[in-house]
C-alpha positions in Angstrom: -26.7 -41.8 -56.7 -23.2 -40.7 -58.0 -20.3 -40.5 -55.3 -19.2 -38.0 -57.7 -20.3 -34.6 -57.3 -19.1 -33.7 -60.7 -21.7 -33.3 -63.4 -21.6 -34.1 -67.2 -20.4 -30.3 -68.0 -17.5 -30.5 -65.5 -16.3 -33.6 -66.3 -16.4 -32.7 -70.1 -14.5 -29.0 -69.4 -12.1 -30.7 -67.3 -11.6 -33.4 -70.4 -11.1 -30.6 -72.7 -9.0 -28.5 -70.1 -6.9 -31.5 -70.0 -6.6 -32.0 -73.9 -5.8 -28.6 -75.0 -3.0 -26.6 -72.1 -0.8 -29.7 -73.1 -1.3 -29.1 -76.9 -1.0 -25.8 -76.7 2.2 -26.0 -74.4 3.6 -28.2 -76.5 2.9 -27.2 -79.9 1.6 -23.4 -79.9 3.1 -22.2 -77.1 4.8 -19.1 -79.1 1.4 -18.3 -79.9 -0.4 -17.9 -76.7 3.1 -16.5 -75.1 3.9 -14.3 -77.5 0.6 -11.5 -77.8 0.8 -12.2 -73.6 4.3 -10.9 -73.5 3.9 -8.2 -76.2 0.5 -7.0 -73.8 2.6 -7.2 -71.0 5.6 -4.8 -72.5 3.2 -2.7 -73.5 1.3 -2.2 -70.0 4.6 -1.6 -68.7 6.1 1.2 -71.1 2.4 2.8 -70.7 2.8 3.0 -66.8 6.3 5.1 -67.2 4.8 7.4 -69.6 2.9 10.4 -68.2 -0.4 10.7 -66.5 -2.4 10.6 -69.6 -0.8 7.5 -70.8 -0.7 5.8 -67.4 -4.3 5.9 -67.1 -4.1 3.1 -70.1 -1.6 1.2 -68.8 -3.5 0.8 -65.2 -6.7 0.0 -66.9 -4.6 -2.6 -69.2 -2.9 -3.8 -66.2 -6.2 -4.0 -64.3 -7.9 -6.1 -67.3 -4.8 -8.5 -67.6 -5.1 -9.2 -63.8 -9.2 -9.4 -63.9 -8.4 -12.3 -67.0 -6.1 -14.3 -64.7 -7.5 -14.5 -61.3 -10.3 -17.1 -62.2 -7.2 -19.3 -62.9 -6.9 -19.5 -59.0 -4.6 -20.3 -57.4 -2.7 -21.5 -60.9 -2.1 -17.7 -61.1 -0.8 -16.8 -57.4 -5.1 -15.9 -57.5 -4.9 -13.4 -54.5 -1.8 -11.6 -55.9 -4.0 -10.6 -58.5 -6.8 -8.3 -56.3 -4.3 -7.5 -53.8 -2.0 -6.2 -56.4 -4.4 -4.4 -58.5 -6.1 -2.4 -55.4 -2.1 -1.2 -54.9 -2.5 -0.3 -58.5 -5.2 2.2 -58.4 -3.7 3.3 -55.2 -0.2 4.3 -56.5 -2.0 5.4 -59.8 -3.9 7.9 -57.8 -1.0 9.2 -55.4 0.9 9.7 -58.3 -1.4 11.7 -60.3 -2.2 13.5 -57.2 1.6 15.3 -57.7 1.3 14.8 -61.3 1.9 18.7 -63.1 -1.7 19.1 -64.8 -1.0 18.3 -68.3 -4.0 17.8 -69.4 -7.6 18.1 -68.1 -8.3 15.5 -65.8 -10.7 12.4 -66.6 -13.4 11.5 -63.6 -13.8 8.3 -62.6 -11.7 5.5 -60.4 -8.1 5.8 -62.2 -8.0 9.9 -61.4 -7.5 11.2 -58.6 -8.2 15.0 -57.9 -5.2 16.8 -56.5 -4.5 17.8 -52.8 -4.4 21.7 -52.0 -1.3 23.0 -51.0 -0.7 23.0 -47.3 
């Protein structure tokens, strides 16, 4: 019986985890940082633009922090929830006051807005 409570696969993804952030840090960095940071410009222009454009950047924003939280804690892991709940939060209050530009879209990035008071 094995002390270890590793099996086979683990060791072998943690051997190849190991091999290839190092080469790719080293050697390709510009090409895994580069499409990142042009995804990341573009999420952020998208969430100043109007309602209808903002909808893409939260759901862009929303997918880029769903692809980094299984990096744990690697990638600050409960920044990304907590900060994508206050996503769709803002998102909502903001199209909430949001002019009606366009016909709204149902579903969790829309909120319908509040009757006058």
């Amino acid at each position: 019986m094995s002390l270890c409570p590793w099996t086979a696969e683990d060791r072998a993804t943690q051997a190849l985890h190991e091999f290839l952030v190092p080469y790719l840090v080293s050697n390709a960095a510009a090409l895994v940082l580069l499409p990142i940071a042009a995804g990341q410009l573009a999420i952020a222009v998208l969430l100043l633009l109007p309602r209808a454009w903002r909808v893409l950047g939260v759901a862009g924003a929303l997918a880029f922090l769903a692809g980094i939280a299984p990096l744990g804690v690697g990638s600050a892991f409960p920044f990304s929830v907590i900060f994508g709940a206050a996503l769709v939060v803002l998102h909502r209050r903001l199209a909430s006051r949001d002019v009606p530009d366009a016909p709204p879209v149902q579903g969790l990035l829309t909120a319908e807005p509040r009757a006058a008071q």
